[in-house]
C-alpha positions as CSV (number, residue, x, y, z in Angstrom):
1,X,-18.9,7.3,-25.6
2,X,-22.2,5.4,-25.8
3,X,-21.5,3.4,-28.3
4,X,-17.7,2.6,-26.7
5,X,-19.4,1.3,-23.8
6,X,-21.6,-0.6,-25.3
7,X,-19.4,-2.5,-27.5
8,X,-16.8,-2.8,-24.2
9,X,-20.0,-4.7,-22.6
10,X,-21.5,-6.5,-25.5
11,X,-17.6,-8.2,-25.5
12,X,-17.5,-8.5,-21.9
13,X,-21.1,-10.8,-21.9
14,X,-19.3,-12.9,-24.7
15,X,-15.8,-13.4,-23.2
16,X,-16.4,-14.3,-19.9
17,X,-17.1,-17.8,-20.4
18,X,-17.5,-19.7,-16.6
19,X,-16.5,-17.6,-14.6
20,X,-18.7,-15.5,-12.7
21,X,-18.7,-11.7,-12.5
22,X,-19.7,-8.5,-11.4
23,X,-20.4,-5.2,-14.2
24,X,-20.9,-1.9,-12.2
25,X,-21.0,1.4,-14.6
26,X,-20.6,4.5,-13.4
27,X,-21.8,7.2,-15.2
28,X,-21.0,10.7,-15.2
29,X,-23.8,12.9,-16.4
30,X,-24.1,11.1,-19.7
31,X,-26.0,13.1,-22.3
32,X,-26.3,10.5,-25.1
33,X,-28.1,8.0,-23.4
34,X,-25.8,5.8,-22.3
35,X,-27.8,5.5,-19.1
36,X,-30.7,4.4,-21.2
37,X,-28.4,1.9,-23.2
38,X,-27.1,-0.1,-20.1
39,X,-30.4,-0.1,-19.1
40,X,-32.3,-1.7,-22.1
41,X,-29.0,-4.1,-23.1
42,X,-27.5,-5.0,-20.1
43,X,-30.1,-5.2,-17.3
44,X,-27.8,-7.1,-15.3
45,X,-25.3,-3.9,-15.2
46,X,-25.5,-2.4,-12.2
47,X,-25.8,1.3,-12.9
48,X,-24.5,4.3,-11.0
49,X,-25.4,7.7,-12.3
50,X,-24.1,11.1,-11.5
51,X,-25.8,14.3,-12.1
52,X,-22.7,15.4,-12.4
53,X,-19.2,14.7,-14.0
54,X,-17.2,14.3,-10.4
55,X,-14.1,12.8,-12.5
56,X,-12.3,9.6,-12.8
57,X,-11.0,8.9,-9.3
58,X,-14.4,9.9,-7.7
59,X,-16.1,7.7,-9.9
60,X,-14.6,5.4,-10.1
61,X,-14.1,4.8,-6.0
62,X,-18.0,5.0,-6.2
63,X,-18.1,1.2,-8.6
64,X,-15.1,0.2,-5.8
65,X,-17.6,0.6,-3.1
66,X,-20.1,-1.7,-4.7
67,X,-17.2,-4.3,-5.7
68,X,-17.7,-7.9,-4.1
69,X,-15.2,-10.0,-6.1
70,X,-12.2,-11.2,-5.6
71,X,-10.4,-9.6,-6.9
72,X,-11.5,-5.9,-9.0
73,X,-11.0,-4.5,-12.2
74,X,-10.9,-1.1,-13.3
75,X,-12.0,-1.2,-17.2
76,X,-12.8,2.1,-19.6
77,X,-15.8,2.1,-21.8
78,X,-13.0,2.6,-24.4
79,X,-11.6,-1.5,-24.2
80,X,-13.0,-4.2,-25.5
81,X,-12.2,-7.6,-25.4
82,X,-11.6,-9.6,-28.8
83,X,-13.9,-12.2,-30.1
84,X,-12.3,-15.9,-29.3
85,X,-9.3,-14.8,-27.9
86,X,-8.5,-16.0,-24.6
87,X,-10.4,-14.4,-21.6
88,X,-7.7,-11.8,-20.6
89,X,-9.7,-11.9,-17.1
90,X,-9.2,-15.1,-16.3
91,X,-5.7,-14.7,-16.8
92,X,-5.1,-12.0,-14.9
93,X,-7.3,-13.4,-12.2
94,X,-4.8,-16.7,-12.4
95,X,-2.0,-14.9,-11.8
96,X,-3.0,-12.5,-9.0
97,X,-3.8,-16.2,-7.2
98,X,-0.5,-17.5,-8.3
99,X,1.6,-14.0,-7.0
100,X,0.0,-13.0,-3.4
101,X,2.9,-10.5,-3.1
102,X,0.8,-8.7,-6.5
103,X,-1.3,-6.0,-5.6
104,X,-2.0,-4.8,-8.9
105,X,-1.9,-6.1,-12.3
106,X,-2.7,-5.1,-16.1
107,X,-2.5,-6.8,-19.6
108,X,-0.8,-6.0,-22.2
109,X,-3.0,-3.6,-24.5
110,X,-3.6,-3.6,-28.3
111,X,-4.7,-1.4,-30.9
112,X,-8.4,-2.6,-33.0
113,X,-5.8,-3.8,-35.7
114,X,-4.0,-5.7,-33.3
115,X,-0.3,-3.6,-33.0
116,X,1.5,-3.2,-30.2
117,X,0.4,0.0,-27.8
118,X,2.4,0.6,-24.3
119,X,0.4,-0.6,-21.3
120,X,3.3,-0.9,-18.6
121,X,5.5,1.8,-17.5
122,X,8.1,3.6,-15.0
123,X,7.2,6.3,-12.9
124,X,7.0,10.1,-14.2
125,X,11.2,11.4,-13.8
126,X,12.1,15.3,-15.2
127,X,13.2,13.3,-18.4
128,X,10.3,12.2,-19.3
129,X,8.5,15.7,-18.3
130,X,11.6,17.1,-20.5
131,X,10.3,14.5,-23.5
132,X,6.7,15.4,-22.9
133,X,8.0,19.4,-23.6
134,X,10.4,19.0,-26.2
135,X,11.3,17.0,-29.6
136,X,14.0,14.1,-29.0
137,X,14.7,10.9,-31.3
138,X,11.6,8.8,-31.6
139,X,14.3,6.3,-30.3
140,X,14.4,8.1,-27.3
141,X,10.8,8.7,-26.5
142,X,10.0,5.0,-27.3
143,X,12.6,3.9,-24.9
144,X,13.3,3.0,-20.8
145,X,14.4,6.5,-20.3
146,X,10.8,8.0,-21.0
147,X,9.5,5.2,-18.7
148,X,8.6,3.0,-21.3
149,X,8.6,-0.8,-21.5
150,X,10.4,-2.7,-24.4
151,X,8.3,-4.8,-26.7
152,X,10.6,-7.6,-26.4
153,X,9.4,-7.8,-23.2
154,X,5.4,-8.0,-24.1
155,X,6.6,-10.7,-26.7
156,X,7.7,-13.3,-24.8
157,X,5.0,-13.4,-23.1
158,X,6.1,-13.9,-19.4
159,X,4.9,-11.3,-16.7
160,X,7.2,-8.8,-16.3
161,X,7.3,-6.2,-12.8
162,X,7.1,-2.4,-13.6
163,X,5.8,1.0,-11.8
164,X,2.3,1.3,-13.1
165,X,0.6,-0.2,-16.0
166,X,-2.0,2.0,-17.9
167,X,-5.3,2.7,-15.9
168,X,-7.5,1.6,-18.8
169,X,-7.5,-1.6,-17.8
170,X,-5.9,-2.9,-14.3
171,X,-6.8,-5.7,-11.3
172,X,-6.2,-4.8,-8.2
173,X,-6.0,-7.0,-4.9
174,X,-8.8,-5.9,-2.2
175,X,-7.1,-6.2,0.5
176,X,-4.3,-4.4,-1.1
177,X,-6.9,-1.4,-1.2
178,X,-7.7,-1.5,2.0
179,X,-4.1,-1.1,3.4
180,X,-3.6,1.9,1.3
181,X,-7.3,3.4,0.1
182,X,-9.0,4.4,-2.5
183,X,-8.1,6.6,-5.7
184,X,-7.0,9.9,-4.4
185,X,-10.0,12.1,-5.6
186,X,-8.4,15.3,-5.6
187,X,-7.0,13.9,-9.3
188,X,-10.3,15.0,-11.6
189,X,-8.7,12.9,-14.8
190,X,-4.9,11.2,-15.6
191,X,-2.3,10.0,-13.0
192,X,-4.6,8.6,-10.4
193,X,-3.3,5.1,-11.5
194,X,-0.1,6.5,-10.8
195,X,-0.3,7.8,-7.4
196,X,-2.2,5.2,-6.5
197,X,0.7,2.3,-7.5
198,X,3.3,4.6,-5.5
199,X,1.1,4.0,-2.3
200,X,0.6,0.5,-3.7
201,X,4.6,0.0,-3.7
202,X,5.7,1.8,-0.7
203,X,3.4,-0.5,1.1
204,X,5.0,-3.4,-0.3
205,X,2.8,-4.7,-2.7
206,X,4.2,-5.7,-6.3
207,X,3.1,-4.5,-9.3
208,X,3.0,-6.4,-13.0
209,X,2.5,-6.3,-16.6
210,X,0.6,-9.9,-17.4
211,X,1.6,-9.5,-21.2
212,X,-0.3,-13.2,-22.0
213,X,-3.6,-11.3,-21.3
214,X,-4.7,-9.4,-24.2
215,X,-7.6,-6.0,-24.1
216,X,-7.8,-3.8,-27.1
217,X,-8.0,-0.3,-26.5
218,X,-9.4,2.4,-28.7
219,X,-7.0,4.8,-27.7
220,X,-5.8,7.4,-30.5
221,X,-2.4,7.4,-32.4
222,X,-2.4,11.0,-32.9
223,X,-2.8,14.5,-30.6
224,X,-5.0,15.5,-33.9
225,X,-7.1,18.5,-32.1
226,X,-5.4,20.5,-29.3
227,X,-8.0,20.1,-26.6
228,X,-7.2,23.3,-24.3
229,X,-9.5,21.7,-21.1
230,X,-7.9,18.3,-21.0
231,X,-4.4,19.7,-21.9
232,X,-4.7,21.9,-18.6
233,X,-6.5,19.0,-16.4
234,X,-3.5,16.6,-17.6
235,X,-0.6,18.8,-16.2
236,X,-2.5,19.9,-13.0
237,X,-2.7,15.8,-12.4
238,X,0.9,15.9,-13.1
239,X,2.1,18.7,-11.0
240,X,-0.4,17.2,-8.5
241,X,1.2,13.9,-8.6
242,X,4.9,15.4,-7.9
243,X,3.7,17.5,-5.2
244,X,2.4,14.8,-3.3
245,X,5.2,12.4,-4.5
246,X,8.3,14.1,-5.2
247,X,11.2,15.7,-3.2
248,X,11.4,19.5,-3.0
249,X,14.7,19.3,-4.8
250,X,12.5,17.4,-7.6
251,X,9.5,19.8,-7.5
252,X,11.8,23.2,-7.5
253,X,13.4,21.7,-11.2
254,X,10.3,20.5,-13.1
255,X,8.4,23.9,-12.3
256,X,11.2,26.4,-14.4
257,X,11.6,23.2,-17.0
258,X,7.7,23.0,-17.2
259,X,7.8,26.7,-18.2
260,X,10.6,26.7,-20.1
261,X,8.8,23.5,-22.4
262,X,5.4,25.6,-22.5
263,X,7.1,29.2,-23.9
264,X,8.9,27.2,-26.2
265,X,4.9,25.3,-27.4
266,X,3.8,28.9,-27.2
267,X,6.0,30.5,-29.9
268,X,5.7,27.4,-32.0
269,X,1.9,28.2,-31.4
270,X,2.5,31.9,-33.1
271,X,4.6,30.5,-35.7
272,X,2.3,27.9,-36.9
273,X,-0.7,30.8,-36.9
274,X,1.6,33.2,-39.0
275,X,1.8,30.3,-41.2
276,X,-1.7,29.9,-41.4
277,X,-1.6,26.6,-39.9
278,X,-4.1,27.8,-37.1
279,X,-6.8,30.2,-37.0
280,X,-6.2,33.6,-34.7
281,X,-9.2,31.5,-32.5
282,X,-7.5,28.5,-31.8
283,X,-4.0,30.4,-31.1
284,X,-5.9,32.6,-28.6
285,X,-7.0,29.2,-27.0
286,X,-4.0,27.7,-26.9
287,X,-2.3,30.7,-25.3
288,X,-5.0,30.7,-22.8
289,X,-4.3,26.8,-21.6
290,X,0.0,27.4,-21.8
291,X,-0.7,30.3,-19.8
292,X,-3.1,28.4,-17.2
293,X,-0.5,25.8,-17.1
294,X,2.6,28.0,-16.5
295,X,0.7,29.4,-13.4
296,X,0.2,26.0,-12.3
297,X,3.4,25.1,-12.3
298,X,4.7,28.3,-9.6
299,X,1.5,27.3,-7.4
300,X,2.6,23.3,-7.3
301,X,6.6,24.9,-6.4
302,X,5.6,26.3,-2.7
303,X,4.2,23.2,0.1
């Protein structure tokens, strides 16, 4: 992640241009001297270290704390701002001046070659959890119905209201935080951003996609590695979200439809080892993190 950060702050110092700004890094418990790296490159950082990794929402209210600006950005190490493009700050900050009713805005987010990525989205419904657990149409998964935006609407360029963008890269209004709070830190990693534009829209505030303002984002295209940890962490957010979020009636469906999804990832998980498409290690790992999940999902059905 070292040298993501640096590159997302090396493009930071070259983009902004007038307007003045603040750069808090939080890090947490770094082992590849990314502390050292802010230190000797970007003295002007102002550094938070952890001795431990207390997660994304706790971290990331510890840089909030510190804010002063106007208005404040939330930014992962893993963005970067291209060379002589626009400032996608400025932008951003010219429309949260221009829309007091905003509380929250993002950009529209790239890939390094430039292609389209999604960056602005409805919230979580049981047909996207469905979509997440089983295989539809691309067609399907790329569309409205699995909470996505349509590029159309990113190419013409006009801002454009929607649930929640990506939390990679959004502006929020300070004041807006201080009606509703901070990131809920009981989410370690994934759907803080999302929780936190639900408290941000049933207090009124609006939230937008600012497609005009471009950040690339070194996201991956593909699953590649099953990653057992962040697999579990990611539907525990999830089920945490809905629990806090959702109706009863809502939470009592997407537990049995959770499990139902999982079994079915589980037997393609035996199927792929008796192909030989996965070692007896991995399977066992995988396993493991369906299992961990599956309980989850009865512990998240009784509040």
């Amino acid at each position: 992640m070292r040298d993501c950060l640096e590159r997302c702050l090396a493009s930071l110092a070259q983009s902004m241009g007038a307007l003045e700004f603040q750069v808090i890094v939080v890090d947490n418990a770094s082992t590849d001297g990314t502390t050292d790296m802010v230190r000797e490159y970007f003295p002007d950082v102002q550094l938070i270290t952890n001795s431990e990794n207390v997660g994304f929402a706790r971290a990331s209210n510890q840089g909030l704390r510190m804010a002063e600006g106007r208005y404040w950005m939330l930014l992962n190490p893993d963005t970067e701002i291209k060379a002589n493009s626009p400032n996608p700050f400025q932008i951003l900050f010219s429309f949260m001046e221009e829309h007091p009713k905003a509380g929250v805005c993002g950009p529209s987010l790239v890939y390094p070659d430039g292609s389209f990525q999604h960056s602005a989205f409805r919230f979580p419904s049981l047909a996207q959890v469905y979509m997440d657990l089983f295989p539809v149409n691309w067609r399907l998964r790329e569309s409205r119905l699995n909470g996505r935006s349509p590029a159309s609407w990113y190419a013409r360029g006009e801002p454009f209201q929607i649930d929640h963008p990506l939390g990679a890269a959004l502006m929020v209004r300070p004041s807006a935080v201080e009606q509703v709070g901070r990131l809920d830190e009981e989410y370690f990693i994934y759907a803080e951003e999302v929780d936190w534009c639900m408290r941000f829209k049933r207090a009124g505030w609006q939230i937008w996609c600012v497609p005009s303002a471009h950040i690339i984002h070194h996201e991956a295209r593909s699953t590649r590695q099953f990653r057992d940890a962040m697999f579990v962490q990611l539907w525990k957010s999830r089920l945490t979200l809905f629990r806090k979020n959702y109706s009863r009636a809502f939470n009592a469906a997407v537990g049995p439809l959770i499990r139902l999804g999982i079994q079915r990832a589980i037997n393609e998980a035996k199927r792929s080892a008796a192909r030989g498409e996965i070692r007896q290690e991995e399977l066992e790992k995988r396993i493991s993190a369906y299992k961990e999940v599956i309980q989850l999902s009865y512990l998240d059905e009784v509040f």
